[in-house]
OpenMM code with the backbone's topology and positions (N, CA, C; nanometers):
from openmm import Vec3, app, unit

residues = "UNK UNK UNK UNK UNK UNK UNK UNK UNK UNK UNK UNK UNK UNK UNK UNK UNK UNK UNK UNK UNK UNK UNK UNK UNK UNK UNK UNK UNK UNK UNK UNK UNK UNK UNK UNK UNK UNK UNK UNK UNK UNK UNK UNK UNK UNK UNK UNK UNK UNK UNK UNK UNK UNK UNK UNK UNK UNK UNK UNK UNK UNK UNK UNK UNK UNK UNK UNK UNK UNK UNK UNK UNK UNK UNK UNK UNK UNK UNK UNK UNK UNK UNK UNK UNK UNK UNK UNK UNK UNK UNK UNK UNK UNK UNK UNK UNK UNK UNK UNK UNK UNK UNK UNK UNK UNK UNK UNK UNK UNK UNK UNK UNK UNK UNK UNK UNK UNK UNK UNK UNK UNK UNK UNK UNK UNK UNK UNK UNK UNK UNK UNK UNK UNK UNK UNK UNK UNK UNK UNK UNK UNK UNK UNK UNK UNK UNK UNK UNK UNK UNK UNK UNK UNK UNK UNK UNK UNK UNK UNK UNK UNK UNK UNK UNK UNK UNK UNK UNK UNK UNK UNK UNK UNK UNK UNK UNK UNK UNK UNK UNK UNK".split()
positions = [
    Vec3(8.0323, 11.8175, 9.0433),
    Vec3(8.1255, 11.7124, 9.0809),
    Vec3(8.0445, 11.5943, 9.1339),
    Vec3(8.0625, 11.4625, 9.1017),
    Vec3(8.0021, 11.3769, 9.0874),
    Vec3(7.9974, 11.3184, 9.2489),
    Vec3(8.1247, 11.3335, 9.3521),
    Vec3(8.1161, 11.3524, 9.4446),
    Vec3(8.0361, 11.4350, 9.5587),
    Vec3(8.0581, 11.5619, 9.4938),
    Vec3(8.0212, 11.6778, 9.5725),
    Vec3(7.7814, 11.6095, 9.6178),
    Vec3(7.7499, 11.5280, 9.5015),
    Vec3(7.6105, 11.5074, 9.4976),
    Vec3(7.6068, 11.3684, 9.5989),
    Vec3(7.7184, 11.2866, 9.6094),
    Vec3(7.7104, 11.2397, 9.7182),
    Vec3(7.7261, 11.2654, 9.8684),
    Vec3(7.8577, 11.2995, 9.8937),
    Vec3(7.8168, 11.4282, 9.9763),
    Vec3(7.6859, 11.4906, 10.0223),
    Vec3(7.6485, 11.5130, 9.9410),
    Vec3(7.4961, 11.6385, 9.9921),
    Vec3(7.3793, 11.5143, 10.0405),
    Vec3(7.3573, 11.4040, 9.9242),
    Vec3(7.3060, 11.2739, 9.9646),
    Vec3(7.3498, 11.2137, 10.0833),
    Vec3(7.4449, 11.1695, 10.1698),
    Vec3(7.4781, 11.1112, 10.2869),
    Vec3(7.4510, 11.2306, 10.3830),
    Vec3(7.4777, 11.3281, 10.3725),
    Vec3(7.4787, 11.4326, 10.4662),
    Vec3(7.3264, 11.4785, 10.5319),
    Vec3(7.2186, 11.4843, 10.4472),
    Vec3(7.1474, 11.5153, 10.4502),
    Vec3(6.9927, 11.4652, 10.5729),
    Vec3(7.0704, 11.2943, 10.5894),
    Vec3(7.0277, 11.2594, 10.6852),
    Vec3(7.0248, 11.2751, 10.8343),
    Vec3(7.1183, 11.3476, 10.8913),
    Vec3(7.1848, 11.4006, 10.9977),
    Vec3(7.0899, 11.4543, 11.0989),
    Vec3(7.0286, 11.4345, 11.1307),
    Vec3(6.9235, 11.5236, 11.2543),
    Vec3(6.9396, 11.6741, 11.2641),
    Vec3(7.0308, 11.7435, 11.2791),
    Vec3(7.0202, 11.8736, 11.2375),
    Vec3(7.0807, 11.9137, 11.0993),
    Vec3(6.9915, 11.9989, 11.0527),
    Vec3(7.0625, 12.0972, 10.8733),
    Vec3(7.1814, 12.1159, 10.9049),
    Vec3(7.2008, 12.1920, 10.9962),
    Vec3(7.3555, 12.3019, 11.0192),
    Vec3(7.4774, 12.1771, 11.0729),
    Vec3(7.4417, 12.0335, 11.1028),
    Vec3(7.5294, 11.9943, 11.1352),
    Vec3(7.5524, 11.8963, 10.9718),
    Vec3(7.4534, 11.8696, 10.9010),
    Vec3(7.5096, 11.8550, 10.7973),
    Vec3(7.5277, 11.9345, 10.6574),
    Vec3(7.4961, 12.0722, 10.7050),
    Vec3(7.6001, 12.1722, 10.6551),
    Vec3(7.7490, 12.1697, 10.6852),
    Vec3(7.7496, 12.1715, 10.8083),
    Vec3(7.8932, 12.1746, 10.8390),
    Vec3(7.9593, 12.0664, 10.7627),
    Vec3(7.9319, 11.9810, 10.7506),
    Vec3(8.0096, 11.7929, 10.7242),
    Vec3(8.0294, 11.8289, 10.5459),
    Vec3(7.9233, 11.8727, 10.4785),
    Vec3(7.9030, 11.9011, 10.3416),
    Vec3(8.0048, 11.9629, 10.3283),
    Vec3(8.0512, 12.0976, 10.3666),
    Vec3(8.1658, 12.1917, 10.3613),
    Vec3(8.2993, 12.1235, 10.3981),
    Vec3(8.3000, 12.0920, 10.4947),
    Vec3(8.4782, 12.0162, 10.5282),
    Vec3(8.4722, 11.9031, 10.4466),
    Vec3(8.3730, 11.7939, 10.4069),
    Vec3(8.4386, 11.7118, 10.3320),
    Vec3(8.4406, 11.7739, 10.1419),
    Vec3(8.3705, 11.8850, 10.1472),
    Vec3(8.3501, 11.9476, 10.0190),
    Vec3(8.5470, 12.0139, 10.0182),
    Vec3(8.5467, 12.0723, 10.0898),
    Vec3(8.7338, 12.1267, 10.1286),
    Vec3(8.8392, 11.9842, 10.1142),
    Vec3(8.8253, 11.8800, 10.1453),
    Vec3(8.8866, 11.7759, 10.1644),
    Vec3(8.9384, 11.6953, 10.0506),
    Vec3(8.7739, 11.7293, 9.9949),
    Vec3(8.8306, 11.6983, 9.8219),
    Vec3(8.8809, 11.7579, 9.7505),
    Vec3(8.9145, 11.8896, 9.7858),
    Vec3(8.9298, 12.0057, 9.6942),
    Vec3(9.0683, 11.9914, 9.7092),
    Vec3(9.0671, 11.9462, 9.8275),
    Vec3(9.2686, 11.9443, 9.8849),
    Vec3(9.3299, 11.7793, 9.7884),
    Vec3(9.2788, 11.7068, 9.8350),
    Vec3(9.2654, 11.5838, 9.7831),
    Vec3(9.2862, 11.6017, 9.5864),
    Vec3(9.2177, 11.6358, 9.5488),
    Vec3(9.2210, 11.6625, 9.4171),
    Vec3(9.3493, 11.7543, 9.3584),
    Vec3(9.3388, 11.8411, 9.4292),
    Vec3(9.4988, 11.9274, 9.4187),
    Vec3(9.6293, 11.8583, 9.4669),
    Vec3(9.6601, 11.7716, 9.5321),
    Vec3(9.7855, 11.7257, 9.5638),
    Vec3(9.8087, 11.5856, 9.4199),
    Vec3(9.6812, 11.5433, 9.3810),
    Vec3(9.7170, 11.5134, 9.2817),
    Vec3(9.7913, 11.4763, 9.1798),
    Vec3(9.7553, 11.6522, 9.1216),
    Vec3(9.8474, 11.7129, 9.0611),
    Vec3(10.0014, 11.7444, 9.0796),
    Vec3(10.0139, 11.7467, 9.2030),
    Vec3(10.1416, 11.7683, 9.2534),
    Vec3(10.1907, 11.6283, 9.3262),
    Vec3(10.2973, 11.5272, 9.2463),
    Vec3(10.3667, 11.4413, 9.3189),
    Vec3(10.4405, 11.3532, 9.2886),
    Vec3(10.5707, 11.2894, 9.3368),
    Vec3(10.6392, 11.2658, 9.2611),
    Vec3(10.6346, 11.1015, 9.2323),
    Vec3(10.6607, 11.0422, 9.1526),
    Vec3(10.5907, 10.8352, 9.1865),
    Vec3(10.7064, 10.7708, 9.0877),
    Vec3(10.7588, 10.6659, 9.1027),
    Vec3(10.8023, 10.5783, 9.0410),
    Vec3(10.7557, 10.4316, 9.0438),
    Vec3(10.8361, 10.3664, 9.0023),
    Vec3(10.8183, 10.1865, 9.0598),
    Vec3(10.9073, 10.1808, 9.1641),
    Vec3(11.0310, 10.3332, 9.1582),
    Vec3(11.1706, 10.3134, 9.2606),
    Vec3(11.1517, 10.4653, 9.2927),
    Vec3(11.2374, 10.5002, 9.3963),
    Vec3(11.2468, 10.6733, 9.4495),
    Vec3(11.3289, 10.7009, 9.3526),
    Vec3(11.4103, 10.8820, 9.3442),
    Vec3(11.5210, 10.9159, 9.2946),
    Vec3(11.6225, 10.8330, 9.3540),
    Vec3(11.5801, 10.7395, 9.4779),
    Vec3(11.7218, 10.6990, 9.4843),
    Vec3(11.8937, 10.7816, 9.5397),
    Vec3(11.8084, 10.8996, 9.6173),
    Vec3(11.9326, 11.0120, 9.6239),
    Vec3(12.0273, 10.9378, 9.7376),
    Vec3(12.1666, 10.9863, 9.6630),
    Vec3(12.2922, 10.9414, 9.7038),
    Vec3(12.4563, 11.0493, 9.7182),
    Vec3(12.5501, 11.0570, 9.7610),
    Vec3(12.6149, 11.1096, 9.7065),
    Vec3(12.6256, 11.1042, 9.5504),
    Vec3(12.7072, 11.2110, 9.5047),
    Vec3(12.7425, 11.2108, 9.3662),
    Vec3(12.8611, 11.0970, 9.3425),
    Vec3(12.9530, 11.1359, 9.4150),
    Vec3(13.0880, 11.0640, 9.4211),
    Vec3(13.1621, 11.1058, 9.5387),
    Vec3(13.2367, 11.0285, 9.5959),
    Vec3(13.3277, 11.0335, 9.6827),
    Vec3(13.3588, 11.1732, 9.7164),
    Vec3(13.3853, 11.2599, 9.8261),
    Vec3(13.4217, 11.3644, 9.8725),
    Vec3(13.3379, 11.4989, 9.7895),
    Vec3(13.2345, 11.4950, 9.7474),
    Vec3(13.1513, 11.5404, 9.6386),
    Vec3(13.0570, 11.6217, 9.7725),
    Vec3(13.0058, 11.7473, 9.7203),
    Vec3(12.9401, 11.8270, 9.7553),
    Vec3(12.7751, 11.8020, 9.7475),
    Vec3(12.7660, 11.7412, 9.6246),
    Vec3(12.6370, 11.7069, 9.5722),
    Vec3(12.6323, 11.5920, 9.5585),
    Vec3(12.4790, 11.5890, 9.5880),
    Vec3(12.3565, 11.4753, 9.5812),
    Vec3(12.3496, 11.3938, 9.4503),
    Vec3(12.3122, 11.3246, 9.4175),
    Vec3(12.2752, 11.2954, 9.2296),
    Vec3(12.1538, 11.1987, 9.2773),
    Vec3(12.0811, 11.1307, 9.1637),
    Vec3(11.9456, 11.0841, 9.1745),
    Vec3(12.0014, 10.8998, 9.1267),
    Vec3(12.0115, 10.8494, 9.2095),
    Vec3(12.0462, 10.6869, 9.1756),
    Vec3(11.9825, 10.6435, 9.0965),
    Vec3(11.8641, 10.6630, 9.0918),
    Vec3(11.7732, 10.5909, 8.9843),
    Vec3(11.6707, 10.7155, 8.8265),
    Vec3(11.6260, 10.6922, 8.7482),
    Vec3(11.5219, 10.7555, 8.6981),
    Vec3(11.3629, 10.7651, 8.7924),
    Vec3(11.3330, 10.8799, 8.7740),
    Vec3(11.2365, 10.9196, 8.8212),
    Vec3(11.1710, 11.0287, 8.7660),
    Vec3(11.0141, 10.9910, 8.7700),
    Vec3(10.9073, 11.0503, 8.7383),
    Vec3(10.8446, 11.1709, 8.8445),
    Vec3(10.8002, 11.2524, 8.7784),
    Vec3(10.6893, 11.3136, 8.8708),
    Vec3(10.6039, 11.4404, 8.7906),
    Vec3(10.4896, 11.4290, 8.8863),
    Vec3(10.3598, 11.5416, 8.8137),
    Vec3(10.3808, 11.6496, 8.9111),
    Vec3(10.3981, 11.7402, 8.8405),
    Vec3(10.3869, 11.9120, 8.8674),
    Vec3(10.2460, 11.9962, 8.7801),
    Vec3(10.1630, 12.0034, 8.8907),
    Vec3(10.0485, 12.0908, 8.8450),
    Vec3(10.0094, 12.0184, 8.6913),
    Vec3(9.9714, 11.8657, 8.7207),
    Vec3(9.9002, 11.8423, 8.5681),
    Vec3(10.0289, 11.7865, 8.4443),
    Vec3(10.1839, 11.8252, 8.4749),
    Vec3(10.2810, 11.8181, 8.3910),
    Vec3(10.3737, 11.7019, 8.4392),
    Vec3(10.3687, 11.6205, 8.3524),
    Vec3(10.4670, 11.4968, 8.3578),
    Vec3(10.6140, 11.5199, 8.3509),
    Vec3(10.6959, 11.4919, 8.4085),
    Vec3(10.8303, 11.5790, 8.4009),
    Vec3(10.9481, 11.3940, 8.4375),
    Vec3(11.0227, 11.3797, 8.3933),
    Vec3(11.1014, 11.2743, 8.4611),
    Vec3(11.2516, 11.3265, 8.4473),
    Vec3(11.3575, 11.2659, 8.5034),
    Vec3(11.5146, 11.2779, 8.5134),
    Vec3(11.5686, 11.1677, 8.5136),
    Vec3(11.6971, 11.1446, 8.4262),
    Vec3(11.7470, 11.0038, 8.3879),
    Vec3(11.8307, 10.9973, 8.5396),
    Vec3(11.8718, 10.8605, 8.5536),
    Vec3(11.9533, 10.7977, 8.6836),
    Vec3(12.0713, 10.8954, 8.6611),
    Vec3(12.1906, 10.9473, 8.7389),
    Vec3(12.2832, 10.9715, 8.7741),
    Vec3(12.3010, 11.1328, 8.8115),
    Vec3(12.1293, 11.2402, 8.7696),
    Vec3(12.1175, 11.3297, 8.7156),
    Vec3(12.2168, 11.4313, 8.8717),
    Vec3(12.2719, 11.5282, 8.9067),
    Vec3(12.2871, 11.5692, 8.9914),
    Vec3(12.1702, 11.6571, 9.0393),
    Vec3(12.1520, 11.6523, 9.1529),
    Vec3(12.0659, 11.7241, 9.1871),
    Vec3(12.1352, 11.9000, 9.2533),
    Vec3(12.0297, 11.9964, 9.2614),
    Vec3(12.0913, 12.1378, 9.2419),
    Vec3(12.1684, 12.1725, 9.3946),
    Vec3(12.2905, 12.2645, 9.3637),
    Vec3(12.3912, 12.2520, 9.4690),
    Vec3(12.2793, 12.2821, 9.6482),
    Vec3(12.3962, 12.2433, 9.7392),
    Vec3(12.2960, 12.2976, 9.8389),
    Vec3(12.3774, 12.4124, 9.9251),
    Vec3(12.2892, 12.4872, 9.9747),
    Vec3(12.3479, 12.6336, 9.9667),
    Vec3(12.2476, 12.6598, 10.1483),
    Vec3(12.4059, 12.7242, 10.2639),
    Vec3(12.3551, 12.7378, 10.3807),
    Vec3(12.4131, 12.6382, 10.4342),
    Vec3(12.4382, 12.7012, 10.5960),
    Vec3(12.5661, 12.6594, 10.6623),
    Vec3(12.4454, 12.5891, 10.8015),
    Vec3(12.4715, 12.4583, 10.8033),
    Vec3(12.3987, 12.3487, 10.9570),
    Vec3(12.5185, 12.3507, 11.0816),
    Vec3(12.5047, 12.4558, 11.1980),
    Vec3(12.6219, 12.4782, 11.2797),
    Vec3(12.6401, 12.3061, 11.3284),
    Vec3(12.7363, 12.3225, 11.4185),
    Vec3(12.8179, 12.2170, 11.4531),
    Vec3(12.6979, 12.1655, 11.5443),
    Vec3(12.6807, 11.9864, 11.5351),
    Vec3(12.6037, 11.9476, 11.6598),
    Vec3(12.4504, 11.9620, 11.6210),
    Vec3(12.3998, 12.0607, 11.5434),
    Vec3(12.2539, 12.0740, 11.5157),
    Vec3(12.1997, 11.9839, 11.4109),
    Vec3(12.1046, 11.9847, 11.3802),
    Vec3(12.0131, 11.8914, 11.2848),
    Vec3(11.9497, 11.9987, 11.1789),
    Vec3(11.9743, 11.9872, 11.0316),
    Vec3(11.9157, 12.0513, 10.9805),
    Vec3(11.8889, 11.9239, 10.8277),
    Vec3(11.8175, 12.0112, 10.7049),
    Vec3(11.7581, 11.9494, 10.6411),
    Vec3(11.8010, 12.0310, 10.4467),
    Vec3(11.8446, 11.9266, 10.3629),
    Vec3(11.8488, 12.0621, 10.2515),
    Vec3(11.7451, 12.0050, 10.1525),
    Vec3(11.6506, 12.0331, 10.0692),
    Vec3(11.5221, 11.9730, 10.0247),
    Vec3(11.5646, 12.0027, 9.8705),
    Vec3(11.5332, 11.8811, 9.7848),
    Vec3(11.5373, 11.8860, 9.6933),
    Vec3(11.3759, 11.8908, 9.5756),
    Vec3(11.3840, 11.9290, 9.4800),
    Vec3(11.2763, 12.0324, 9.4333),
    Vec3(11.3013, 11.9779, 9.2990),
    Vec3(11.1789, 11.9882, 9.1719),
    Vec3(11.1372, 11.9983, 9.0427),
    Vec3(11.0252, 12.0483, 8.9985),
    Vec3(11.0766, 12.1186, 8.9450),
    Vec3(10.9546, 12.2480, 8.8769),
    Vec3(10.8583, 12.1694, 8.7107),
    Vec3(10.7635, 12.2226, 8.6727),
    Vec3(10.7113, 12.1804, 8.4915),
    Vec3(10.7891, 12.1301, 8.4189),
    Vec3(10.9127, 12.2545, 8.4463),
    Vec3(11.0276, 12.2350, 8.3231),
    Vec3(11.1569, 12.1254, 8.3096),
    Vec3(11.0884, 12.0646, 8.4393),
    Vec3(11.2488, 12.0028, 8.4981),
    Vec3(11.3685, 12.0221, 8.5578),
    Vec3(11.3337, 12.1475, 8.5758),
    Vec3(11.4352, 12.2593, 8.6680),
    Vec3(11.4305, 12.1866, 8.7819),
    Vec3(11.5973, 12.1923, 8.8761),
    Vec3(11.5937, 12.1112, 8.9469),
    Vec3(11.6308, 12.2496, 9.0584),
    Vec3(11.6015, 12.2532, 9.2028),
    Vec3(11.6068, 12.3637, 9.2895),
    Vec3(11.6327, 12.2647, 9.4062),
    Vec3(11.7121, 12.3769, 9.5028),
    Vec3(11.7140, 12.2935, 9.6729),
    Vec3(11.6833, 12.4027, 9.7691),
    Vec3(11.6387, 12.3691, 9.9113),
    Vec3(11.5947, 12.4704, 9.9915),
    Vec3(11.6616, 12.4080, 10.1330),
    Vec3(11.7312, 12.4941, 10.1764),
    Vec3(11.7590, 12.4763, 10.3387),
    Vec3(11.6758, 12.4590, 10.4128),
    Vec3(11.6149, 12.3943, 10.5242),
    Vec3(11.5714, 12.4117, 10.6361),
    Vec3(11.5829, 12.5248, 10.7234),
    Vec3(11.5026, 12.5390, 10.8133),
    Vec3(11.5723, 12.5717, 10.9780),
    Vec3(11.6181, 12.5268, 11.0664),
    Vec3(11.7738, 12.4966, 11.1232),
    Vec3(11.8177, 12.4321, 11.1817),
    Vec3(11.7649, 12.3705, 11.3391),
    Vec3(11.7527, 12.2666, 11.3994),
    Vec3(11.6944, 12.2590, 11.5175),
    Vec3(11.8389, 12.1645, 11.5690),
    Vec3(11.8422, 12.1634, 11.7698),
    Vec3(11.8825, 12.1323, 11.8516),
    Vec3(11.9066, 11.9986, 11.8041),
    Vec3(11.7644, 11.8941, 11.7970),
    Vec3(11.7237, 11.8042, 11.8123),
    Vec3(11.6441, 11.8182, 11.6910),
    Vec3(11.6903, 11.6649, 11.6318),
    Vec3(11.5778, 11.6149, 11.5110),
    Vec3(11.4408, 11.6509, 11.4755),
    Vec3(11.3594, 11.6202, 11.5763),
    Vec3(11.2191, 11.7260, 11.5791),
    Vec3(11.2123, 11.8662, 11.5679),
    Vec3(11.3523, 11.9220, 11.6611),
    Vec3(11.3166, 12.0841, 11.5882),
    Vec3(11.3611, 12.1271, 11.4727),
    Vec3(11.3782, 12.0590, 11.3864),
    Vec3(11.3899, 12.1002, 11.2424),
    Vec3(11.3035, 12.0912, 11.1665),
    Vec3(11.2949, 12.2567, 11.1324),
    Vec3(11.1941, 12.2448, 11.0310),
    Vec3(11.1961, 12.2713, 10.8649),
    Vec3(11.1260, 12.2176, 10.8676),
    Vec3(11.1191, 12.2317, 10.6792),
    Vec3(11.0786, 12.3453, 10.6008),
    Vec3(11.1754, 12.3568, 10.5191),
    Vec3(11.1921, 12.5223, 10.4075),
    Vec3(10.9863, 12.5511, 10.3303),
    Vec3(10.9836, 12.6429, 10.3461),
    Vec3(10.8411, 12.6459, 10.2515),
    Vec3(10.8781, 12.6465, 10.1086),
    Vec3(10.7835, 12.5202, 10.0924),
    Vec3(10.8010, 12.4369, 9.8971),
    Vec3(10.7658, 12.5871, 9.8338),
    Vec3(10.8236, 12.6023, 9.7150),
    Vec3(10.8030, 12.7277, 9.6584),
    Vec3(10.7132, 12.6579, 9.5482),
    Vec3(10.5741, 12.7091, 9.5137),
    Vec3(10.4706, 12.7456, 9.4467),
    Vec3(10.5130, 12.6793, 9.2808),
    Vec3(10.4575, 12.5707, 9.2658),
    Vec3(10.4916, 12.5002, 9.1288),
    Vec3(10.6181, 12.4084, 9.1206),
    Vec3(10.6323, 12.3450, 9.2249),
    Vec3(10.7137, 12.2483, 9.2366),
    Vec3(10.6326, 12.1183, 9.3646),
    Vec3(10.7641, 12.0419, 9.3110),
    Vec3(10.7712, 11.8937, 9.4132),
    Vec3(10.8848, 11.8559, 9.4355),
    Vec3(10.8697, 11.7986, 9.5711),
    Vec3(10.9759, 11.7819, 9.6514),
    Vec3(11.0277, 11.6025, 9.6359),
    Vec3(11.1204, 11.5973, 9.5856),
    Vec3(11.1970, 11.4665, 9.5253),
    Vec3(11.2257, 11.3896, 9.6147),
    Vec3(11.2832, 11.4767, 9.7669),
    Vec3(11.3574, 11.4063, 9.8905),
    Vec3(11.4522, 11.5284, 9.9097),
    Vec3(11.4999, 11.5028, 10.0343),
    Vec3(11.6313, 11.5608, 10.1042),
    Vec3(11.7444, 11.5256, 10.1096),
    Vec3(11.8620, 11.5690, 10.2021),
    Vec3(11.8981, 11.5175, 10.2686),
    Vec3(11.9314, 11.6140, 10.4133),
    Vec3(11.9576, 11.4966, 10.5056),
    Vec3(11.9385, 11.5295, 10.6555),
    Vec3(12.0755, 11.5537, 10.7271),
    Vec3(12.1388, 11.6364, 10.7918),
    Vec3(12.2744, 11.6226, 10.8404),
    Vec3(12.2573, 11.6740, 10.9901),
    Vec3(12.3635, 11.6428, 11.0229),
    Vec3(12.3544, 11.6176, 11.1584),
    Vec3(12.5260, 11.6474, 11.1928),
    Vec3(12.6100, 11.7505, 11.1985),
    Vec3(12.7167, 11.7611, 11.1755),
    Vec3(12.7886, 11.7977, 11.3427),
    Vec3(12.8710, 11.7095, 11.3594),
    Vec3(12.9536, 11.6634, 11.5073),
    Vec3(13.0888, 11.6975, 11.5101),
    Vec3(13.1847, 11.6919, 11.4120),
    Vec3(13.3054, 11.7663, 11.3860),
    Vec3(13.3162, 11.8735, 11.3818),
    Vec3(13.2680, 11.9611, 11.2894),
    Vec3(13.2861, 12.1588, 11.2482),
    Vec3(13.0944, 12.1222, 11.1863),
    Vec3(13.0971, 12.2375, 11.1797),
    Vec3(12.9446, 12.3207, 11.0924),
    Vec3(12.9416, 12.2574, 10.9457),
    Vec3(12.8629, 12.2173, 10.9293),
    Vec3(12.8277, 12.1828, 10.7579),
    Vec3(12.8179, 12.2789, 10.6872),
    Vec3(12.8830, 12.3646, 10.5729),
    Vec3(12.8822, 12.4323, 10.5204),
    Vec3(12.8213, 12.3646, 10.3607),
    Vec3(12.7224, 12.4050, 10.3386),
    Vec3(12.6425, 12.3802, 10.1917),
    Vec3(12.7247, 12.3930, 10.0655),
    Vec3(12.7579, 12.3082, 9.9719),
    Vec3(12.8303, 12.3530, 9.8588),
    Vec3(12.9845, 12.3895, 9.8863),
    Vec3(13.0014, 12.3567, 10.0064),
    Vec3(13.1940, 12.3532, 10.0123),
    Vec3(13.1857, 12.2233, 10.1120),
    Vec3(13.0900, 12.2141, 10.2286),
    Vec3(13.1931, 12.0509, 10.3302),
    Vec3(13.1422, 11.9066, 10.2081),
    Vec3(13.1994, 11.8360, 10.2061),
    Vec3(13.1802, 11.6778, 10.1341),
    Vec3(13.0477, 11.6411, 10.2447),
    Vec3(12.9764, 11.5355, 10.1540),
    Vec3(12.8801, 11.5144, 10.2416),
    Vec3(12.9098, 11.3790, 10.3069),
    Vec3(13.0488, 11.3387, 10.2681),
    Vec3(13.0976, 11.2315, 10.3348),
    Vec3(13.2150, 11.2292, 10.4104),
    Vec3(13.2647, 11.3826, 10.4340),
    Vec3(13.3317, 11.4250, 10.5057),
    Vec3(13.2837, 11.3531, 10.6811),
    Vec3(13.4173, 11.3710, 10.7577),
    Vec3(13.4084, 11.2985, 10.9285),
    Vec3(13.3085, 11.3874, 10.9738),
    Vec3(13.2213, 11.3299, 11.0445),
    Vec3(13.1349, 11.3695, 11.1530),
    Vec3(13.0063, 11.4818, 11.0532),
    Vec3(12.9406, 11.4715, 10.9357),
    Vec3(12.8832, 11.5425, 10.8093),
    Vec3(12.7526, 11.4695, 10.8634),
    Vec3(12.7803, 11.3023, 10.8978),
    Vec3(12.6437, 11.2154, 10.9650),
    Vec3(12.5362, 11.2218, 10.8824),
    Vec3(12.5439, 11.2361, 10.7109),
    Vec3(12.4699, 11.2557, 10.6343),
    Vec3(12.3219, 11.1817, 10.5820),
    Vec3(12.2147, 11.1728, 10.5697),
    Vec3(12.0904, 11.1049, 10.5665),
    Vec3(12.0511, 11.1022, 10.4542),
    Vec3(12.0373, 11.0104, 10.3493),
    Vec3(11.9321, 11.0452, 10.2193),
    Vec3(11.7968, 10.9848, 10.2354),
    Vec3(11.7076, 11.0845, 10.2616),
    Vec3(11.5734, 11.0358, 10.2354),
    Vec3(11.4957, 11.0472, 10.0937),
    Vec3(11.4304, 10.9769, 10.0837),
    Vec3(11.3869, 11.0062, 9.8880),
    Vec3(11.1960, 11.0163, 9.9453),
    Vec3(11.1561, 11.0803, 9.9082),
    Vec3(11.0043, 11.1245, 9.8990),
    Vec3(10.9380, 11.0443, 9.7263),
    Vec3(10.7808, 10.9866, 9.8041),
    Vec3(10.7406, 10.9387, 9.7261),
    Vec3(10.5761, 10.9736, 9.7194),
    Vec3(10.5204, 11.0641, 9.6658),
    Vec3(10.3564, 11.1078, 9.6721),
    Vec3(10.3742, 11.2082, 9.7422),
    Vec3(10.2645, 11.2975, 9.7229),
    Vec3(10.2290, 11.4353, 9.7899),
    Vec3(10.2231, 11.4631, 9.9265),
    Vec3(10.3109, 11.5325, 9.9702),
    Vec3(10.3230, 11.6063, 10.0546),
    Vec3(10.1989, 11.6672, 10.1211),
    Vec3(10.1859, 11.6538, 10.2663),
    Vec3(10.1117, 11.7160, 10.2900),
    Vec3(10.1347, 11.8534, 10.4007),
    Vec3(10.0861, 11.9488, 10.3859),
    Vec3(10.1854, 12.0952, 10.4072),
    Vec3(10.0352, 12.0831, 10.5586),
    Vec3(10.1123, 12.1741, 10.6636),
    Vec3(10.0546, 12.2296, 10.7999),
    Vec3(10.0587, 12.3871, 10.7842),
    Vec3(10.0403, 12.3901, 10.9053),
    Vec3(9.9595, 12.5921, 10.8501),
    Vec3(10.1123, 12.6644, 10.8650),
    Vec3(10.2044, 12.6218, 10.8729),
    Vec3(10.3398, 12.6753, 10.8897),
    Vec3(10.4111, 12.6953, 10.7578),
    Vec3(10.3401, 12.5964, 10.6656),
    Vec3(10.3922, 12.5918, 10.5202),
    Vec3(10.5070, 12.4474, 10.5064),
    Vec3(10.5449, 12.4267, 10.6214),
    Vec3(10.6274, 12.3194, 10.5844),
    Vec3(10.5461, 12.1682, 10.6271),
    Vec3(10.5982, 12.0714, 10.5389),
    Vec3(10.5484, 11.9298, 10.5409),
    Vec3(10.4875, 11.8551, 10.6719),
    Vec3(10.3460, 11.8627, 10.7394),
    Vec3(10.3493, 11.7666, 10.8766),
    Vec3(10.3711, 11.6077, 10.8546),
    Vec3(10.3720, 11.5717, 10.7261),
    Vec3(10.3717, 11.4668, 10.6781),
    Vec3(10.3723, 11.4148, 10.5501),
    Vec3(10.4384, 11.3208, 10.4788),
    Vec3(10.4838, 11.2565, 10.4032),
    Vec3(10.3668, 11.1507, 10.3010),
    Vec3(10.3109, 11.1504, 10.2279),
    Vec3(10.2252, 11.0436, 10.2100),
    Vec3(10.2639, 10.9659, 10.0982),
    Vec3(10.3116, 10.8114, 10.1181),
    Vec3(10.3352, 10.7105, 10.0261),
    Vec3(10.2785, 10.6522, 9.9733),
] * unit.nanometer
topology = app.Topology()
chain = topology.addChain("A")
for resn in residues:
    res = topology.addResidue(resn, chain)
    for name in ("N", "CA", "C"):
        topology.addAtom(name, app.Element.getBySymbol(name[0]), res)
């Protein structure tokens, strides 16, 4: 790797071996991570654009066309596409999250969160292995419990969020996202 010889070249100057051993290895890992997210992410000129579907509607749909690379595979979805139902109940008052997903094939998938108190304690579903994450959406439900795939997401007090994700994700040792990269 055409890198990896620079690397060893800058490093090498360092006053001790073992401390630019060490530097060689983490930035040798860095690229390795770097190079792999790559492959995995989703990009347009615009986001999916996620929105309700329609009025009193259960589901999400994608406002705009959008692109994205899965492991090396170019995959896109025309504007209006629905995105896959969301499934799992956000009790009354809590903050939770339902994540939307595309696999090689174009298979479209969603994943619940774990519900938290407060906005920060919610955490994010672990991305399942050969996919990318399109965007969410965020609820925050103040009337009754959000029930996935039966409450409207524009139902009273639902307090619904569309966020749209744009570039690779970057995952923490928990498996879910510490951060977002645009």
């Amino acid at each position: 790797m055409a890198n990896d010889n620079s690397i060893k070249r800058n490093s090498t100057s360092l006053s001790d071996e073992n401390d630019g051993s060490i530097i060689r290895r983490i930035l040798t890992a860095i690229l390795s991570d770097l190079n792999a997210l790559r492959l995995n992410q989703v990009f347009t000129g615009k986001t999916a654009g996620l929105a309700i579907k329609v009025a009193l509607s259960t589901l999400a749909k994608a406002g705009n066309a959008f692109y994205a690379v899965v492991n090396g595979v170019m995959v896109t979805k025309a504007a209006a596409t629905d995105m896959a139902a969301l499934v799992g109940t956000t009790n009354l008052n809590k903050f939770n999250v339902y994540c939307f997903y595309i696999d090689a094939s174009g298979n479209l998938t969603s994943a619940m969160g774990t519900q938290g108190a407060t906005l920060a304690g919610v955490v994010f579903p672990v991305q399942a292995a050969g996919t990318v994450m399109i965007g969410f959406v965020l609820v925050n439900p103040t009337a009754a419990d959000f029930i996935g795939g039966t409450t409207a997401l524009d139902a009273a007090g639902v307090n619904a969020v569309y966020v749209d994700t744009c570039g690779p994700a970057v995952y923490g040792a928990s498996g879910g996202p510490m951060s977002l990269i645009s």
